[in-house]
C-alpha positions in Angstrom: 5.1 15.0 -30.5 5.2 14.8 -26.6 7.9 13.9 -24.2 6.7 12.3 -20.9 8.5 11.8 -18.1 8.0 8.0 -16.6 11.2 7.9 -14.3 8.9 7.6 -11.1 6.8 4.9 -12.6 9.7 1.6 -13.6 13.5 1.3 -13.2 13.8 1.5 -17.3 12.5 3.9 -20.2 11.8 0.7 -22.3 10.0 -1.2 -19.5 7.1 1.4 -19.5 7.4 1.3 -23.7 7.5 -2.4 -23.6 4.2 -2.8 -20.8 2.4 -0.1 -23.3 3.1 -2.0 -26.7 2.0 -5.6 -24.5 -0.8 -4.1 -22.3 -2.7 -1.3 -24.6 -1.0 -1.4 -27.6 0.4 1.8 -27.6 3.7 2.3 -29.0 6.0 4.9 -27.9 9.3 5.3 -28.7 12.3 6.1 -25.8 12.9 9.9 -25.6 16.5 9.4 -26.0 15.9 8.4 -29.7 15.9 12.7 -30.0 18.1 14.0 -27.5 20.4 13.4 -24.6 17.8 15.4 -22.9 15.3 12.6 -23.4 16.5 10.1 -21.1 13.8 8.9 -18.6 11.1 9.6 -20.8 8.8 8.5 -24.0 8.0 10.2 -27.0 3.8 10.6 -28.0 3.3 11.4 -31.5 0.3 12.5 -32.7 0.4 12.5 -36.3 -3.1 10.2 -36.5 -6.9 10.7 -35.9 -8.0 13.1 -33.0 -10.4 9.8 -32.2 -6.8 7.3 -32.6 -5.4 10.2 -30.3 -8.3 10.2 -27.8 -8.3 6.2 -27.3 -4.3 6.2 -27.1 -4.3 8.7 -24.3 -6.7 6.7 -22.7 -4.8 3.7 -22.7 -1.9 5.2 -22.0 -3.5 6.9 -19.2 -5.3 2.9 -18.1 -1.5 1.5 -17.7 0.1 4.4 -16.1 -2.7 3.8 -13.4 -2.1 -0.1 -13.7 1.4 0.5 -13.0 1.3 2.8 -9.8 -0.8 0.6 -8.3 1.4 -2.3 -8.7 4.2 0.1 -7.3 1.7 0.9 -4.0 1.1 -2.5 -3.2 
């Protein structure tokens, strides 16, 4: 499990979850789900496939691109 910070990419934690589940469908979960310390990021777990792993990174990696873009323009 993996915390990632997304508060320079979208006002809201659950905005990046929710553009994840309805882009890539990737689920994450909100950091804060496990600790105060959590806020402004989402939780990765890896407890699946190194290949699941491999194509979930890269789709998480595909909307995190898509969305600083948007952000640019």
């Amino acid at each position: 499990m993996v915390l990632v910070c997304v508060s320079n990419l979208l006002t809201y934690v659950s905005e990046v979850k929710n553009f994840l589940i309805n882009t890539q469908k990737v689920g994450t979960l909100p950091g804060t789900n496990f600790s105060q310390q959590g806020m402004d990021h989402i939780r990765i777990s890896f407890a699946t496939s190194r290949d699941n792993i491999t194509e979930g990174m890269a789709r998480i990696r595909n909307a995190l691109n898509e969305i600083s873009s948007r952000k640019a323009s």
